[in-house]
C-alpha positions in Angstrom: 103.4 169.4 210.0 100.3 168.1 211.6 101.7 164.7 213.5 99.9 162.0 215.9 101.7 160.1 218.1 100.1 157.2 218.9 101.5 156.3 222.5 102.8 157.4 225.6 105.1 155.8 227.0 108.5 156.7 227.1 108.8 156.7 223.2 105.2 158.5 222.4 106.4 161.0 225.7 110.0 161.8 223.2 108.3 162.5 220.2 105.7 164.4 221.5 108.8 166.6 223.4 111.1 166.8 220.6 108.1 167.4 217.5 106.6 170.2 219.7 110.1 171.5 220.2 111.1 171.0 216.5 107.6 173.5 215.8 105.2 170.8 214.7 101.7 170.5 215.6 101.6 167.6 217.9 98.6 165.7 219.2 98.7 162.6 221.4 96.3 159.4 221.9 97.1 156.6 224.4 95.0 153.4 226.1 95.2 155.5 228.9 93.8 158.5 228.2 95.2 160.7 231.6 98.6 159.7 230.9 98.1 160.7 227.2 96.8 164.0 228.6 99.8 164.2 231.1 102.6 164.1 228.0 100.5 166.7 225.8 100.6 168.7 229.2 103.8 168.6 229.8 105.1 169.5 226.1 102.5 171.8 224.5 100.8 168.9 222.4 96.9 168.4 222.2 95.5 165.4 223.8 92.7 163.8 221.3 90.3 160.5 221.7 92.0 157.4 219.2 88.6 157.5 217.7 88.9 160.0 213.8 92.2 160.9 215.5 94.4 159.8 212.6 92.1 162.0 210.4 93.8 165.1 209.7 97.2 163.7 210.5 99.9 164.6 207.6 101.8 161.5 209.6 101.4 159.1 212.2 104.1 158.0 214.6 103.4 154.1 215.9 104.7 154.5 219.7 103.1 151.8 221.1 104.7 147.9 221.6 104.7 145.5 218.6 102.0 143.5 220.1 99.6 145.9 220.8 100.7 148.1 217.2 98.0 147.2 214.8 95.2 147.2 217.0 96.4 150.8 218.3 96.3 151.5 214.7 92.9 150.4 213.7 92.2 152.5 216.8 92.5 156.1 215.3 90.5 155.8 212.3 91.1 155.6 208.7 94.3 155.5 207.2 94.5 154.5 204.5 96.8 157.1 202.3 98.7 157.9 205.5 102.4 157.9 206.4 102.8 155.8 209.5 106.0 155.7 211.1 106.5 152.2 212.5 108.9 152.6 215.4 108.3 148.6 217.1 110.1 145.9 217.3 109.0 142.2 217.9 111.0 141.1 220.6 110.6 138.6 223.3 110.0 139.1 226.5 113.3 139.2 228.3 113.9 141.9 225.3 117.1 139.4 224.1 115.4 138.2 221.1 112.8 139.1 218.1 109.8 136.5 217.6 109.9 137.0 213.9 111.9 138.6 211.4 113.5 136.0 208.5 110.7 136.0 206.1 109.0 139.0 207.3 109.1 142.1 210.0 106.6 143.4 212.2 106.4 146.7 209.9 105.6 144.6 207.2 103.0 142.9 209.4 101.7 146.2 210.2 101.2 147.1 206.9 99.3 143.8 206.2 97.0 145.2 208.6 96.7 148.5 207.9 95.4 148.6 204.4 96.3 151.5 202.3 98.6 153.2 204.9 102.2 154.2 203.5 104.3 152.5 206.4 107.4 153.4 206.9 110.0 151.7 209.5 112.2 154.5 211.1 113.9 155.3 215.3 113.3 151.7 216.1 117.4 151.7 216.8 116.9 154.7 218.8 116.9 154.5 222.4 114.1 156.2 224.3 116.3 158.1 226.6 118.4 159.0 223.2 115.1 161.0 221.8 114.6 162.8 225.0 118.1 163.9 225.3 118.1 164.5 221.5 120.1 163.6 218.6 123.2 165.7 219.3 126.0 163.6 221.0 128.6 166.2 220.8 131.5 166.6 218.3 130.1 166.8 215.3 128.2 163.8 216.2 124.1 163.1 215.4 122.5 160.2 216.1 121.4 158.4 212.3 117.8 157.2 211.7 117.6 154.5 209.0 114.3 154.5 207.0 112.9 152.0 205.0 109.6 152.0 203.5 108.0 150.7 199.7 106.5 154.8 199.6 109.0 157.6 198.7 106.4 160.0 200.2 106.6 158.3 203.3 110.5 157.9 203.4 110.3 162.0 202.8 107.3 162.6 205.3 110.2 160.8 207.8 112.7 162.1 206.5 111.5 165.6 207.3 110.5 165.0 210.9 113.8 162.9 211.8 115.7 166.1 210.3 113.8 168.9 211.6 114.3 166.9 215.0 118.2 167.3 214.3 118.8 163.6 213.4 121.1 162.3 210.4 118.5 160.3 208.2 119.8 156.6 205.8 117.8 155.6 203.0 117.4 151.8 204.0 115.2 150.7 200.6 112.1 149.1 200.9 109.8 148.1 204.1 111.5 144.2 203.7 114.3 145.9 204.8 113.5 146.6 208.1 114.0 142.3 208.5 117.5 143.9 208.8 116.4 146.7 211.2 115.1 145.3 213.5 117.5 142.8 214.3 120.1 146.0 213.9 117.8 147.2 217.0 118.0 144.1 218.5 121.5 144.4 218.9 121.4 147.8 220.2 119.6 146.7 223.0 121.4 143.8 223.7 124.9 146.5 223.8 122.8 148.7 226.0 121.4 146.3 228.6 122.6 142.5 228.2 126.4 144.0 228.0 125.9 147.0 230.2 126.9 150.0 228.0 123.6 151.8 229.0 121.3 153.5 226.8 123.3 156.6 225.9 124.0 154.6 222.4 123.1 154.5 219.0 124.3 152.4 215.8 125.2 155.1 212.7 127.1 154.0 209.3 130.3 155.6 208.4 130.8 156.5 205.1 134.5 157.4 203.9 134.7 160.8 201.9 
């Protein structure tokens, strides 16, 4: 699958290490074009200007920090018909909080913004150092990606990159839902830094059989 990360900061850096890995054709874009070049370097991917980048994308994966998402987005062109994989969330600035998130979600803000893309919210409870290690945490035990997105070809677009990446994949209904993700992620955090039990975490959903 042709896939553009938009980002490179420690999230854009693991996807572009773990799509290239995983056999995808990976391109890279970043406000700072040398470090964008420096990730593509480093994993086989194809640095590219934002400008028509999003063109001949069969997804998009939104690495970049809520704030600075849908201006990142309107960055790379048209995209309208596109699956964009909204990984943000909005959170404050001592990372302890969200600034929004009862009546509506920063991927349904991006969509608002992004008119005619097929948004889809997905990794946002997935630590960066998590995607660079990757999703195996021993024992029969993969790290789950919940998706939620109003587009069923979106949900599969994800669906198929999260999987060929080696992650467990929960349908999470529609794009409202990720008022429930993002708080999910919020908690994450919170267990990783606020009570110390570092970033080798991940939230999953056990199902009896």
């Amino acid at each position: 699958m042709k896939v553009l990360v938009i980002g490179a900061g420690n999230m854009g850096s693991g996807f572009v290490k773990q799509l290239t890995a995983a056999g995808h054709q990976v391109s890279v874009t970043a406000r700072d074009p040398a470090k964008a070049q420096a990730v593509a370097q480093q994993f086989g991917a194809k640095p590219v200007a934002a400008d028509g980048a999003a063109k001949n994308a069969d997804a998009i994966v939104l690495a970049t920090g809520y704030a600075d998402a849908s201006t990142a987005l309107r960055s790379v062109g048209d995209v309208a018909g596109k699956v964009v994989i909204d990984i943000t969330n909005p959170l404050t600035a001592d990372y302890m909080g969200l600034t929004i998130g009862h009546s509506t979600s920063a991927a349904e803000e991006i969509a608002r913004s992004a008119a005619g893309a097929e948004v889809v919210k997905g990794f946002n409870t997935v630590f960066a150092q998590v995607l660079a290690q990757g999703a195996d945490f021993g024992a029969g035990q993969k790290v789950t990606v919940f998706l939620a997105s109003d587009s069923e070809r979106a949900k599969q677009t994800a669906r198929a990159l999260a999987e060929s990446m080696g992650f467990d994949t929960i349908d999470a209904g529609g794009l409202k839902n990720a008022r429930y993700l993002e708080p999910l992620a919020g908690l994450n955090i919170y267990f990783g830094y606020g009570a110390g039990l570092g970033t080798s975490i991940a939230p999953t959903w056990i199902r009896k059989s």
